[in-house]
C-alpha positions in Angstrom: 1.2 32.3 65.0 1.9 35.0 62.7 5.4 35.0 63.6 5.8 31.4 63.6 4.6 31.3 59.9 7.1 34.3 58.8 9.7 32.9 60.1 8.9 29.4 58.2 8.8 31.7 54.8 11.9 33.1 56.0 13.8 30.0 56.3 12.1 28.4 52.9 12.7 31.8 51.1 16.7 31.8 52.6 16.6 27.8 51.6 15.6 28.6 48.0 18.3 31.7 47.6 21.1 29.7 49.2 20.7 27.1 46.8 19.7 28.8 43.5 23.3 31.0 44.1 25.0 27.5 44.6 23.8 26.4 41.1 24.9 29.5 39.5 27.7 29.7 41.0 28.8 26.0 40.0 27.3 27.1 36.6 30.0 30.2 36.4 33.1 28.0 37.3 31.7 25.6 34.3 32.3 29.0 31.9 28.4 28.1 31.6 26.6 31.2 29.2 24.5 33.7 31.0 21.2 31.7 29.0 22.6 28.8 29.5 22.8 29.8 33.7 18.8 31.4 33.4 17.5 27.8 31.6 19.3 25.6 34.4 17.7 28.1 37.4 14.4 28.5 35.4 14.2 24.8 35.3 15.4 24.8 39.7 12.0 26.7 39.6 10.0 24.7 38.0 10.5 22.2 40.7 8.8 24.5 43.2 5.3 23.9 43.2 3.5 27.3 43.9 6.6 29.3 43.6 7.5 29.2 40.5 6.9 32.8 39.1 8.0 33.8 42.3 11.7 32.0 41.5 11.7 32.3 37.9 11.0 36.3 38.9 13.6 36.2 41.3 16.2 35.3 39.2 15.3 37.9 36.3 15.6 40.2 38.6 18.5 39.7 40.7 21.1 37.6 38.3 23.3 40.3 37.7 23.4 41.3 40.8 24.1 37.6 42.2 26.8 37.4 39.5 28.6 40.8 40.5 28.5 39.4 44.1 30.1 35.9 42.8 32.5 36.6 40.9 33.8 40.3 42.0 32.9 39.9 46.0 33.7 36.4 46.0 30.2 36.6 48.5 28.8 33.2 49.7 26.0 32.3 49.0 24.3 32.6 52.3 26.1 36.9 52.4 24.9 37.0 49.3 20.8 35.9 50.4 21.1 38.0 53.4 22.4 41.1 51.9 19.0 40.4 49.3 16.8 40.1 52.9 16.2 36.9 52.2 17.7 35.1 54.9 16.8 35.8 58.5 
């Protein structure tokens, strides 16, 4: 059971990544601000109930990163979440 239930974090967790790197990286081709970027994915957040620090902490953490990977890897979102171990 334990396995079953990592595995469902795994694919909510890669869910969350995959589509938090979509909206900055639609935010980047817009010649959207960094601030302007962390208000649209701290507001993403907000819309997950019980994980919102978790996102909101996320995103401090790892937006340069994501934006390196972006813009000089051209990485997809989905390399992107799995080289962060966030996809299975």
């Amino acid at each position: 059971m334990i396995s079953v239930q990592a595995q469902e974090k795994n694919v909510i967790t890669c869910t969350i990544c995959t589509d938090l790197v979509t909206i900055l990286d639609e935010n980047l081709t817009n010649n959207a601000t960094i601030g302007q970027i962390e208000s649209v994915l701290d507001a993403a957040c907000d819309i997950l109930v019980g994980m919102e620090q978790d996102c909101k902490d996320f995103v401090a953490a790892n937006l340069e990163v994501v934006i390196d990977l972006l813009v000089n890897e051209y990485a997809s979102p989905d390399v992107i979440c799995g080289s962060l171990m966030l996809c299975p």
